[in-house]
LOGUDO-671165 format. One record per residue: y, z, x of N, C-alpha, C in turn. Coordinates in pm, whole numbers, plus 32768, in hexadecimal, padded with zeros to 4 digits. Atoms other than C-alpha are relative to their C-alpha. Layout:
# residues N
YZXYZXYZX/...
This chain:
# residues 429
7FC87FCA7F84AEA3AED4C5367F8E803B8053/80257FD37FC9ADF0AF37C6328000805280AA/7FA07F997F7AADF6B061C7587FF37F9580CD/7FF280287FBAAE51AFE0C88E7FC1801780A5/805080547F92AD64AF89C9E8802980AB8063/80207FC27FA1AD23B0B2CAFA807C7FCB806D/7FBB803C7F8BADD3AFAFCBC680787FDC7FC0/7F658008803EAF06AF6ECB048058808C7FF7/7F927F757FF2AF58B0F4CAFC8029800C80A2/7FFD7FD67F77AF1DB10ACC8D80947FA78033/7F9280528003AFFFAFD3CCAB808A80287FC5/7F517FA98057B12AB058CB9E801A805F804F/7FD97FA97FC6B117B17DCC5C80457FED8093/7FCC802C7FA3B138B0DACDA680A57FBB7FED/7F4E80548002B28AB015CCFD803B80477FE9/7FBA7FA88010B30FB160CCCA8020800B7F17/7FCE802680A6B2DCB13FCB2B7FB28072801F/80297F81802AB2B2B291CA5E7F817FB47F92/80828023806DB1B1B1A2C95C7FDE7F737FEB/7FE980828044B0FEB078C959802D7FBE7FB1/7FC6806C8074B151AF16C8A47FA9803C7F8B/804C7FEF806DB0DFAF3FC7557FF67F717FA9/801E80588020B004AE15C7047FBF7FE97F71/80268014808AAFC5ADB1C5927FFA7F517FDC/802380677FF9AF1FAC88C4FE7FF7800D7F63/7FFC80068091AF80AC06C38F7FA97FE47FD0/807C806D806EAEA6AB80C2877FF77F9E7FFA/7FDD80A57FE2AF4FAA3CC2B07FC77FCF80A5/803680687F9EAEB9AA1DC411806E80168085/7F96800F7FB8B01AAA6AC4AD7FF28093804F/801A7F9B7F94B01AAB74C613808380147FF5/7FAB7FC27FEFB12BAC5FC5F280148070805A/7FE57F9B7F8EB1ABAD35C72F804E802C8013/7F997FA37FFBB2A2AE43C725800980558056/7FDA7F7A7FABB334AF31C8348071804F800D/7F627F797FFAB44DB056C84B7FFF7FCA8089/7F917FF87F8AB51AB023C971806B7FF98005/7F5D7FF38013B651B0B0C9B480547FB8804A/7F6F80617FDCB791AFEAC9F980557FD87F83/7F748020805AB889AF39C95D7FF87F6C7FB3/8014806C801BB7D7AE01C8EE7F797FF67FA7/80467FF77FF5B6C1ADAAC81A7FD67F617FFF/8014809A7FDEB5EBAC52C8617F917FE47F78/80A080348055B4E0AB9AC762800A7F79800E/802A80917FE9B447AA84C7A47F567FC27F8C/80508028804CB356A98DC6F77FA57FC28061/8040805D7FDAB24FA8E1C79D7F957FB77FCD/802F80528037B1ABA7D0C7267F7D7FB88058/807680307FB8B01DA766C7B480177F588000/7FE880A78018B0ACA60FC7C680657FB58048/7F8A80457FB8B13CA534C8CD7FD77F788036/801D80A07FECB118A3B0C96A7F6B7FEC8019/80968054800AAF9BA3CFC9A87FE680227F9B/803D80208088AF73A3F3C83F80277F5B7FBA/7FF28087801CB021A2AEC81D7F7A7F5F800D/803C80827FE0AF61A14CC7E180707FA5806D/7FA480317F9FAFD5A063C8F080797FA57FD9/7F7C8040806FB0B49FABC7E8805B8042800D/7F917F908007B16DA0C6C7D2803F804E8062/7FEA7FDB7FABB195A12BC8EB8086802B802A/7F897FAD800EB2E2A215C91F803980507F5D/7FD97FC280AFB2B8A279C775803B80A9803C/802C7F7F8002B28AA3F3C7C780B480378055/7F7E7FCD7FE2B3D3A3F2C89F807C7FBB7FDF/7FA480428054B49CA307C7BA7FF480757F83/800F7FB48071B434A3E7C699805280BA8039/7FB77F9B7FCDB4BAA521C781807880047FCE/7F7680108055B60EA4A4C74080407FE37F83/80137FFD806BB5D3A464C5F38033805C7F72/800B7F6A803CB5B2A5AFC574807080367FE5/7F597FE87FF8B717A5FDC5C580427FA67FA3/7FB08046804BB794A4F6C4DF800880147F6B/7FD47FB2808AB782A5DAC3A37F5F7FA57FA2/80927FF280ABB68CA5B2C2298070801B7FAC/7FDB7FF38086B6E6A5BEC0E4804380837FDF/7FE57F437FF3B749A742C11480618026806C/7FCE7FD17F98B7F3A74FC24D80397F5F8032/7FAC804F7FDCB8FEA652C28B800E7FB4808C/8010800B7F85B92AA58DC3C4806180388060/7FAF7F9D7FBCB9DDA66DC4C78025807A7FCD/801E7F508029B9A9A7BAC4067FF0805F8047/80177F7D7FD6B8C7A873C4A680287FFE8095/7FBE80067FAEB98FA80FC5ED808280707FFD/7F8E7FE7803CBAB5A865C5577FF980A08019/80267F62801BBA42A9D9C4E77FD180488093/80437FE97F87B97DA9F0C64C806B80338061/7F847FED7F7DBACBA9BEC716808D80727FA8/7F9E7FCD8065BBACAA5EC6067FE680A6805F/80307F587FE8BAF3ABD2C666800D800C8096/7FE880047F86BAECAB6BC7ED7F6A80018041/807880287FE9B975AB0CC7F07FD07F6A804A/801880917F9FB8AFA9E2C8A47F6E7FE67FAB/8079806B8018B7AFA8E2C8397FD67F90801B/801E80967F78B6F2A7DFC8F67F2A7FCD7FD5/808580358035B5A8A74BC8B17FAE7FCB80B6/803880647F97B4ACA6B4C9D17F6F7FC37FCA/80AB8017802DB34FA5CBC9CA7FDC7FF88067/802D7FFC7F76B256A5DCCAB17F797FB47FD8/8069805D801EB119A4F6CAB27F7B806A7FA9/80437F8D805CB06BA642C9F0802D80237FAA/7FA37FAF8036B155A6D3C94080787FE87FE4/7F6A7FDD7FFFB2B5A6FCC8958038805A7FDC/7FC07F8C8030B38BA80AC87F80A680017FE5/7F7580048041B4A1A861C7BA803C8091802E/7FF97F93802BB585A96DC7E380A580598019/7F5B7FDD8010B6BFAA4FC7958020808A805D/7FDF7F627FBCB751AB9EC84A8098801C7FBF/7F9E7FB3802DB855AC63C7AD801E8074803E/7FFE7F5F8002B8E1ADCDC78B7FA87FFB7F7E/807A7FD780ACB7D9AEB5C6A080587FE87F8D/7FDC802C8083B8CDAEA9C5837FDB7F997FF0/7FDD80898062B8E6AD3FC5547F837FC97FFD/80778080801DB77DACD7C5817FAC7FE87FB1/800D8012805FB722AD37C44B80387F7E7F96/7FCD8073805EB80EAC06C3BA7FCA7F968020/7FF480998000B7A8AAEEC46D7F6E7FFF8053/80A980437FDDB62DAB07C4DF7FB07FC57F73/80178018806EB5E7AACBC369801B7F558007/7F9E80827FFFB6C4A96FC3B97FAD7FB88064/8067803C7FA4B5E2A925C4ED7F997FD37FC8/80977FF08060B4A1A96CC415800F7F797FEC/7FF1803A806FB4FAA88CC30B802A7F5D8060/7FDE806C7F8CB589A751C41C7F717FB28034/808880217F8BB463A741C4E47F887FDC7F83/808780238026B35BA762C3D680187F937F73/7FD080848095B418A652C2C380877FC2801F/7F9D80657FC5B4FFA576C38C801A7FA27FA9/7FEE8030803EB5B1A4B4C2E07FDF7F328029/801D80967FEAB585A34CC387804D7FAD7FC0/7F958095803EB6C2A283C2DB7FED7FA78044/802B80A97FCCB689A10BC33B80AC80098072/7F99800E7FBBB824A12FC3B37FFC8034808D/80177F847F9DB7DDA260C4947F9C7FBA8060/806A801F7FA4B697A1BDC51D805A7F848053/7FC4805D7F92B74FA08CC5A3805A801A8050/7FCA7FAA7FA0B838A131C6217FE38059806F/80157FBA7FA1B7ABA21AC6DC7F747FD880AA/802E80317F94B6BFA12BC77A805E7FC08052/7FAE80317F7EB7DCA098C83B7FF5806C805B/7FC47F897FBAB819A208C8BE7F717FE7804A/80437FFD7F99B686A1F5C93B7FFF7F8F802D/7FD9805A7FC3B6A8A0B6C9D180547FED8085/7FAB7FCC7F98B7B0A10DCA997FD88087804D/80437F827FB7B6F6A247CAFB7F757FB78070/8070805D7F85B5B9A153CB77806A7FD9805D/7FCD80407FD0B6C7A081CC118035807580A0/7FFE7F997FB0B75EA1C2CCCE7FA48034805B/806F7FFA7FC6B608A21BCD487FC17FAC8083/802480827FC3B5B1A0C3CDE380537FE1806A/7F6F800B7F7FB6FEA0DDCEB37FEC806B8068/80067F937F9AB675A1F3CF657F727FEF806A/809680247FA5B565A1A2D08D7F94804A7FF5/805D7FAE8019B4B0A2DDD08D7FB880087FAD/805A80178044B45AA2A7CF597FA47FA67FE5/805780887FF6B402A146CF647F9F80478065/808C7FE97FAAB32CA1BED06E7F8680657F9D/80707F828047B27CA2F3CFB37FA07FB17F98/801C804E8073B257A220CE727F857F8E8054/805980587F98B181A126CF707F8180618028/806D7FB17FDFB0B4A239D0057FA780287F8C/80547FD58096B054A2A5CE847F987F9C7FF9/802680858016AFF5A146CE4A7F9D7FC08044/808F80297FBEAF06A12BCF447F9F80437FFF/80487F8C8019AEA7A287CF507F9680007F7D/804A7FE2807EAE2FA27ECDEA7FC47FA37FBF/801980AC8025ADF6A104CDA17F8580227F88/80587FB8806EAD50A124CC457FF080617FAE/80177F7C803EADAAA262CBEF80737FE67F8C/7F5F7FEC8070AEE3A2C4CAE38059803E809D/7FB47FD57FB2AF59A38CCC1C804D7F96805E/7FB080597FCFAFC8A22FCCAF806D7FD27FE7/7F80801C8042B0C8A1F3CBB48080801D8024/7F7E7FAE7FFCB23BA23ECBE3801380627FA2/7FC17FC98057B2B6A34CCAF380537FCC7F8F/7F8D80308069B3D6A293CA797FD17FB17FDA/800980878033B314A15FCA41802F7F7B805D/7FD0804D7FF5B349A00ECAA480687FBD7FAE/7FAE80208057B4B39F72CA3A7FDC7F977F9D/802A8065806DB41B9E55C9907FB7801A7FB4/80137FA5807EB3449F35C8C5802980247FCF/7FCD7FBC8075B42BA010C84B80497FBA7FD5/7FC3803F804AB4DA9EF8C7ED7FBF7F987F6F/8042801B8086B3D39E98C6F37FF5806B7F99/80277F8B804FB39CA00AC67480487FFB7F67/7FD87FEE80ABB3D4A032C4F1801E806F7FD1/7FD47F798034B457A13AC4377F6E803C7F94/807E80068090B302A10FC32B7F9080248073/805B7FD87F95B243A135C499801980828020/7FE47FB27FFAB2DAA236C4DD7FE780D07FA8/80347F8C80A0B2B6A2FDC36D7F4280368023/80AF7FFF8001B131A29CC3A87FF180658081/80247FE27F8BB131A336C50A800380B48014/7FF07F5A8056B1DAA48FC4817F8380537F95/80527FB18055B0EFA4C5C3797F7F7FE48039/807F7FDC7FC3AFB3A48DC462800A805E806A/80337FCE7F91B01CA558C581804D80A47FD8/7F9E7FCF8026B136A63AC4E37FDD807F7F94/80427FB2803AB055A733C42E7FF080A88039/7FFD7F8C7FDDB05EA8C9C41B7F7E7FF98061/80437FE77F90AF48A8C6C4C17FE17FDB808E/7FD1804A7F88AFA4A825C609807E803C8045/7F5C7FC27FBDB0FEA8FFC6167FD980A3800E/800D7F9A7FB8B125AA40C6EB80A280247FD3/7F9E7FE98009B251AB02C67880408074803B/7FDD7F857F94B306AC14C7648059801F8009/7F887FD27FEBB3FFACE9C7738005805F805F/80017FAE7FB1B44AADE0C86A80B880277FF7/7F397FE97F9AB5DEAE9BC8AE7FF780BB7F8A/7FDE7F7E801EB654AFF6C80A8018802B7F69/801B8010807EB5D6B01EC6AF7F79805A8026/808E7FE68006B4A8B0E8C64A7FB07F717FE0/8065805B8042B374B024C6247FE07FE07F55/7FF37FF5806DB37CB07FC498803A7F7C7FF1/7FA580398018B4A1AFFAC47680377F54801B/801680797F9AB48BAEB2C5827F917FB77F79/806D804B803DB34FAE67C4848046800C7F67/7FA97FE58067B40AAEB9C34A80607F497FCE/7FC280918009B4F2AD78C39C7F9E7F897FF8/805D80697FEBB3ECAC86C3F87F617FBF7FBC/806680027FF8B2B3ACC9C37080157FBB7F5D/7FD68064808DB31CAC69C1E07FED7F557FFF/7FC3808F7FFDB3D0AB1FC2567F947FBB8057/80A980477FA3B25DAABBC3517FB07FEA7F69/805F7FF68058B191AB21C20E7FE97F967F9F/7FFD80638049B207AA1EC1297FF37FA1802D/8017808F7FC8B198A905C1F47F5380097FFA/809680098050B04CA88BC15E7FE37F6880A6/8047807C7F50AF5FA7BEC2857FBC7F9F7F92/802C8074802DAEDBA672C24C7F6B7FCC8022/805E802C7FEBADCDA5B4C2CC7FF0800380A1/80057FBD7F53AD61A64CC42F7FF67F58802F/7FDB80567FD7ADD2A564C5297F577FC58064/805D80327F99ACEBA490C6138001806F8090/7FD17FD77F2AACAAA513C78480107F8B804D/7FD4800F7F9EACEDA499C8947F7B7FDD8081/80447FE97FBAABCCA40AC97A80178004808E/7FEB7FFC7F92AB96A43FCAD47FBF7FE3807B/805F7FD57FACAADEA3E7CBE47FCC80468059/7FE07F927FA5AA1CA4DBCCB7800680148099/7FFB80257F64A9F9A447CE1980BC8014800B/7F5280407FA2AB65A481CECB7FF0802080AD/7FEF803E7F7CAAFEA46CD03B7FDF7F818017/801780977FD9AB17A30DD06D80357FB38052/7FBB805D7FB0AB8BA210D16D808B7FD87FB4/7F868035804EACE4A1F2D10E80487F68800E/7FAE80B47FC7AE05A0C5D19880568016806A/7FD1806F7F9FAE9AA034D2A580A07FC27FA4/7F9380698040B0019FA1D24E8076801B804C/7FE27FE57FC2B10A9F41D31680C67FD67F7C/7F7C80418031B2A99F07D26980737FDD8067/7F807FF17FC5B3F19E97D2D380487FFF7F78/7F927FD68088B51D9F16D202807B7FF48058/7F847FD37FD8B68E9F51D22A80098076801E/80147F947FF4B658A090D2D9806B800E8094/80107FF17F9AB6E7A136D4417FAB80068053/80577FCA7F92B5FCA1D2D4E07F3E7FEF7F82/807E802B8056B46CA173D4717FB180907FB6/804C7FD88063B394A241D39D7F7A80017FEB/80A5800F7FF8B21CA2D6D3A97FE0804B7FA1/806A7FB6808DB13FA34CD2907F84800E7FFD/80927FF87FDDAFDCA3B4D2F37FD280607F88/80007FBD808AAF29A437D1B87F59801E7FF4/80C48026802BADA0A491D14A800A80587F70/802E7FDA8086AD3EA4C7CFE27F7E8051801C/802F7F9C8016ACF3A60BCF8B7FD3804B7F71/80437FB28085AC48A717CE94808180157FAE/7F827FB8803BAD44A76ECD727FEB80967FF9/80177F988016AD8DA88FCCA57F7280767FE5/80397FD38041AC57A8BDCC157FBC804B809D/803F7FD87F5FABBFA919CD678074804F804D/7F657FB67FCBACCCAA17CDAC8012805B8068/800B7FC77FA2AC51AAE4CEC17FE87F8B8060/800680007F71AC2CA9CECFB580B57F877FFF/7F5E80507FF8AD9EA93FCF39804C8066803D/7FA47F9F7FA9AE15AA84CFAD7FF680028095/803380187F4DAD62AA46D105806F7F76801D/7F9980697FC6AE0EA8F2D11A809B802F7FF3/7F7C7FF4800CAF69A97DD09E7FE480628098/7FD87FAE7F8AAF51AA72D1C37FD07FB68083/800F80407F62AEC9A977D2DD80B47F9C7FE1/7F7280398019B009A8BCD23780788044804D/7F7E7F8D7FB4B10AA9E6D2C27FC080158079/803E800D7F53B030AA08D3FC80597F9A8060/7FDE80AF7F92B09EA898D45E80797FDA8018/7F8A80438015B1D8A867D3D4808C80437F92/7FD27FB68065B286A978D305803F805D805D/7FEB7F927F9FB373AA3FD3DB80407FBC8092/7FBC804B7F7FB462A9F7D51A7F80802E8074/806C801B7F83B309AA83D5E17F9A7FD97FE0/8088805C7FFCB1F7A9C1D5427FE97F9B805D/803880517F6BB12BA919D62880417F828014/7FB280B37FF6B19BA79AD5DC807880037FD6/7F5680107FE7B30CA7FED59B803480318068/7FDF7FE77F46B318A8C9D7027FDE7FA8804F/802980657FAFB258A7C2D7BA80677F9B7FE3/7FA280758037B318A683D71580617FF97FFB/7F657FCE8024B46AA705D6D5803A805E805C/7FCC7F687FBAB4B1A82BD78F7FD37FC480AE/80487FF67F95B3DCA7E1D8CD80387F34806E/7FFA807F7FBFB3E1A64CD90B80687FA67FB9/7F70803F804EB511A5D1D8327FD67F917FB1/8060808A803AB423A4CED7A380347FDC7F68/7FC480278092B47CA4EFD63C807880637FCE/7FB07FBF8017B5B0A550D5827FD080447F65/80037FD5807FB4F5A5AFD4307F4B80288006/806B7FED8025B3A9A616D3D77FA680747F9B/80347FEB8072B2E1A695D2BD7F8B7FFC7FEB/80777FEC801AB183A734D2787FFB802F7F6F/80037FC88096B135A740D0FF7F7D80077FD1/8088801C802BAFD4A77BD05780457FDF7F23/7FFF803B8098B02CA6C2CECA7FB880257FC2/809B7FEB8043AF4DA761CDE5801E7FDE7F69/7FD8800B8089AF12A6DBCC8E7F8180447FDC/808F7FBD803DADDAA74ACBAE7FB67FDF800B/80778026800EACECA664CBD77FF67FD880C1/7FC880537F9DAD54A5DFCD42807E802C8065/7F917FCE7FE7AE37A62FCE4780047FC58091/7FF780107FA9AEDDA5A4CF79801280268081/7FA77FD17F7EAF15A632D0C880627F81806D/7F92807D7FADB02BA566D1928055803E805D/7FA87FC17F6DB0EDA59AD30580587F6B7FCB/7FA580598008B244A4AAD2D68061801C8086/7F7C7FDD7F8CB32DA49DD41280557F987FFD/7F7F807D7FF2B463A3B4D46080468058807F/7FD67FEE7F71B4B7A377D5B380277F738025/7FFE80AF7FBFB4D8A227D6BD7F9A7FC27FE2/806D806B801FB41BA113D6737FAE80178095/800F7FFE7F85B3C7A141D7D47FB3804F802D/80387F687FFCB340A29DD7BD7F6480137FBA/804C7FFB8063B25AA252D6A87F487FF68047/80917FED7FAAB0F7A215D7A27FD880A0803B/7FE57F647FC8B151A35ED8627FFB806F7F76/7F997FB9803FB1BFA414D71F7F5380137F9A/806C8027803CB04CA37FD6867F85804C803E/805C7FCB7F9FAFA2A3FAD79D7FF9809A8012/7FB37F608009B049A565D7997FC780477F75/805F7FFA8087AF9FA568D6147F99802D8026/80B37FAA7FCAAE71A543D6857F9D80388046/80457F5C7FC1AE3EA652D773801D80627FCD/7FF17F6A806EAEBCA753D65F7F937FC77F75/805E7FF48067ADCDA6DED55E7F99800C8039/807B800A7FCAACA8A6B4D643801D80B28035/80197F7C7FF2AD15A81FD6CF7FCA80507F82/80477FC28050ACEDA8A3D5807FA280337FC0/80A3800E7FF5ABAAA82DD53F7F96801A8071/80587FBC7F8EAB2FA8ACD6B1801D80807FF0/7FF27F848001ABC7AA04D6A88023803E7FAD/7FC57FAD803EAC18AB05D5E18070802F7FD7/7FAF7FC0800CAD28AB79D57C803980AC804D/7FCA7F847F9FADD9AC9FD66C8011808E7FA5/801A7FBC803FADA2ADF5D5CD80D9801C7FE9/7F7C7FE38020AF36AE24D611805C7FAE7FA7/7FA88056802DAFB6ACE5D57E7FCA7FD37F82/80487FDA8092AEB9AD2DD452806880667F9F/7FC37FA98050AF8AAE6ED3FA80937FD67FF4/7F5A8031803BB0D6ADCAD3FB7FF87FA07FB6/803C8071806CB056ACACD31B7FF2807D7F92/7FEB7F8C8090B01AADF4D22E804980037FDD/7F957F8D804EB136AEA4D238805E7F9A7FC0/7F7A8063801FB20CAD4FD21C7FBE7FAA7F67/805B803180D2B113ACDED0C5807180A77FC5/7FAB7FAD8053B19BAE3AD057806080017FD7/7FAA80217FF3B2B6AE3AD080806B7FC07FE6/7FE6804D8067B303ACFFD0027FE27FF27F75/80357FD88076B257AD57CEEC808B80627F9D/7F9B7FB0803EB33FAE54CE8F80867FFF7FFD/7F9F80397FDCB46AADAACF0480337F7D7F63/7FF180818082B418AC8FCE168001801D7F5A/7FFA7FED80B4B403AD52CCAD8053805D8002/7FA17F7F8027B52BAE4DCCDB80487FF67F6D/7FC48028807AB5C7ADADCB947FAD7FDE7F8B/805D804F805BB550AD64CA527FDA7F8F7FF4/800780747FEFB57BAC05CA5A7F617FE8806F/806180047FE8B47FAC0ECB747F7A804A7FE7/80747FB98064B38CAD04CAE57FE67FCF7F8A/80608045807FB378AC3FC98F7FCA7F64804D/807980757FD2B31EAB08CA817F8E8028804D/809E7FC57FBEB220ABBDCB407FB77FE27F7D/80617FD58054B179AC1BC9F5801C7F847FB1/7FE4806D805AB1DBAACBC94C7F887FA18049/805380547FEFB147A9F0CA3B7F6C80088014/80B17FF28003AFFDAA80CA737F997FFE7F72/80767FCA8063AF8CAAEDC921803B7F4A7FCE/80118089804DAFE7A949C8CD7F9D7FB4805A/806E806C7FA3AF37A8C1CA057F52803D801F/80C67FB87FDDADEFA9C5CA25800C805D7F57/803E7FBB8089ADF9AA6CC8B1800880BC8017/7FF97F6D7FCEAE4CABB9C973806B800B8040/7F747FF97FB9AF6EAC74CA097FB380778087/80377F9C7FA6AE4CAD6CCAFF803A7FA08079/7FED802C7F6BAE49AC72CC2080817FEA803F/7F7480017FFCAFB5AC3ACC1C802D8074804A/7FD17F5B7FE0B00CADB5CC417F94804A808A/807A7FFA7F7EAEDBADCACD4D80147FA9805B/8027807C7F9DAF19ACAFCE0D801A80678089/7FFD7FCA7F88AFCEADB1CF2D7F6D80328035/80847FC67FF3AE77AE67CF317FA77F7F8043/805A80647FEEADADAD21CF0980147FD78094/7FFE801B7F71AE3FACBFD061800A8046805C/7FF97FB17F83AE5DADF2D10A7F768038801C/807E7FDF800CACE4AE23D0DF7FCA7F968053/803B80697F83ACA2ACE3D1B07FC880108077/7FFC7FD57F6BABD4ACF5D2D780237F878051/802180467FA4AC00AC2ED4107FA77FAA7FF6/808480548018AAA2AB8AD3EB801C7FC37F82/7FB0802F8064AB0FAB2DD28780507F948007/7F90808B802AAC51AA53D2C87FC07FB18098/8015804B7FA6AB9CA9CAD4197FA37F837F99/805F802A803DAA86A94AD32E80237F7F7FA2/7F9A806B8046AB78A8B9D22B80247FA68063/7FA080427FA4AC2DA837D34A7F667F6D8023/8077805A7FF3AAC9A786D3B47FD77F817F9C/801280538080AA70A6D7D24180627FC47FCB/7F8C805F8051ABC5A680D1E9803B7FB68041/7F8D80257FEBACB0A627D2DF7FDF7FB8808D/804A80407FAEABCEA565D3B380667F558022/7FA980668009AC59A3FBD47A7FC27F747FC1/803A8083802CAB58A30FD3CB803A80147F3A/7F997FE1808BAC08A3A9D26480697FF27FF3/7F697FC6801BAD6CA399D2CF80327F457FB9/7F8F806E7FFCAE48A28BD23B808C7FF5804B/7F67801B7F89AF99A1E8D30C80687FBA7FC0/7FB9808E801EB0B4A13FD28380767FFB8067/7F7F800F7FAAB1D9A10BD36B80657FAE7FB6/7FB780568032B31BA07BD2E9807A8017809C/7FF480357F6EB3CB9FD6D42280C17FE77FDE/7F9380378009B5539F7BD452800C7F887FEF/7FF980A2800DB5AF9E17D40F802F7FDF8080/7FA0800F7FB7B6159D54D51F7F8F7FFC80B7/
């Protein structure tokens, strides 16, 4: 165990907590994170250092076929058990994957979560994999790709990845391609668990209205007995990501057409100038008065949707403007772009529209972890994607420390128009 970061007390204190998380690290390798907070619920979650860019391209969708997996019971825990027990008490459980990461996880009342995080444990880290269960339940992802593919936006996004990253793991879909997972094996599967599926790769967290003792009392036993294997491979990466991106034009079954302007950016590991891009991100497009949703929407009726996001993964990360408007609009609408990115990179940032970019990081900040549920994913996903939960609990700081000269600068090296990629997807017709 060890005492907790200068900047993790300033932070707790800022979320209105009487005592930091209390972070402990087993012998087995496994990150355990416990917090008191009062209410009426408590949450634990698992997270697992393992999601589709650990996949070979064979495999491609294992990591979120194996998600659903988990749920289908072991030798110990029946199939629809720990469902069963979950909903019996008036609890919830839901799983997600993300091209980093998967997380598992349950929320109860404090009594009962002593019965059935033991049931999670034990699921997740020795799935049972029946040959019946596995075929089965690949129809269910199948029909989940299939669902996906029916939706444009995504077809579009899934496209922008694909060019964006060409080469990378981050190009992949999540779910996989359907004709992959229709090869996947249950014996592929086993193999894929015991290389990536190791204590030392899982982050375990609880947070709701329990002492910390006690919160670790349940959990820390049923983590301990999980013996690690043979440390997994990494993950390479390359380190150039300003590069000439793509050009691409679609037609779909759509209404109204569809723009996606994008430039590959720094990831996590580079986390002070991801916080610069997440905040030129809400500058542009975050907010009924950001600049390109007042201009575009509000001002010239040009588009009916639009969307500034900065994507950050760990090694890599995208920034992307998406709008949907007239096909008609789309030159004007192109052109309207790029006098707010080129402003960025000429001027400064306005000392007034600096401090409301603060207060609204704050803000949201504290908006977004009022519950346990979101306070064990704050501290879930960071200490799986950076090995720490400081920058997480700092990030308000990290961006309210920004100067002007700072995100102009970023704005200069990154988000330049010989870096940007375009895809348009067009109406038929």
């Amino acid at each position: 165990m060890f005492a907790p970061s200068e900047l993790v007390i300033q932070e707790g204190e800022s979320l209105g907590l009487t005592q930091p998380p209390t972070v402990q690290v087993l012998a087995n390798g496994t990150t355990v994170i416990a917090q008191r907070m009062p209410g009426a619920t408590v949450n634990f979650s698992l997270w697992m250092g393992c999601g589709s860019q650990h996949e070979p391209d064979k495999h491609n969708g294992m990591a979120h076929f194996l998600e659903h997996m988990v749920f289908k019971g072991n030798d110990r825990i029946p199939l629809g058990q720990f469902e069963q027990r979950v909903e019996r008490v008036g609890g919830m459980t839901n799983a997600a994957t993300s091209q980093e990461y998967t997380q598992f996880f349950v929320t109860t009342a404090p009594q009962d979560f002593p019965e059935v995080a033991p049931l999670l444990i034990d699921l997740v880290m020795a799935p049972g994999l029946a040959d019946e269960e596995f075929q089965r339940e690949r129809q269910v992802v199948l029909e989940e790709i299939r669902r996906t593919q029916d939706v444009p936006q995504r077809r579009l996004m899934q496209r922008v990845l694909e060019l964006a990253f060409a080469g990378l793991p981050y190009a992949r879909p999540v779910l996989g391609p359907a004709a992959g997972v229709a090869q996947l094996t249950p014996q592929a599967m086993q193999a894929f668990h015991q290389q990536w599926y190791g204590p030392e790769r899982l982050t375990a967290v609880v947070v709701g209205d329990l002492t910390v003792e006690h919160l670790l009392e349940v959990v820390v036993p049923c983590l301990s007995e999980r013996q690690g294997g043979d440390p997994a491979p990494g993950c390479p990466f390359p380190n150039p990501v300003c590069t000439f991106l793509h050009g691409e034009e679609l037609v779909d079954d759509v209404q109204q057409a569809r723009l996606v302007l994008s430039w590959r950016v720094p990831g996590l590991t580079d986390f002070n100038t991801v916080c610069a891009l997440d905040a030129l991100a809400m500058i542009l497009g975050q907010g009924r008065t950001a600049r390109l949703v007042w201009e575009l929407r509000h001002e010239r009726g040009w588009v009916t949707g639009i969307t500034v996001q900065n994507m950050s993964f760990v090694h890599q990360g995208l920034f992307w403007i998406g709008v949907q408007g007239s096909a008609a609009h789309l030159p004007a609408v192109l052109e309207v772009i790029g006098e707010h990115m080129a402003r960025l990179a000429a001027e400064p940032i306005g000392a007034t529209e600096l401090a409301h970019l603060r207060r609204r990081v704050a803000s949201r900040f504290i908006f977004a972890n009022e519950t346990p549920a979101e306070r064990a994913a704050l501290y879930g996903y960071y200490q799986t994607v950076l090995g720490d939960i400081s920058p997480g609990l700092g990030y308000p700081g990290t961006v309210g420390s920004l100067q002007a000269g700072v995100l102009q600068q970023v704005a200069q090296t990154y988000l330049t128009p010989a870096l940007m990629g375009q895809v348009v997807m067009r109406p038929q017709g």
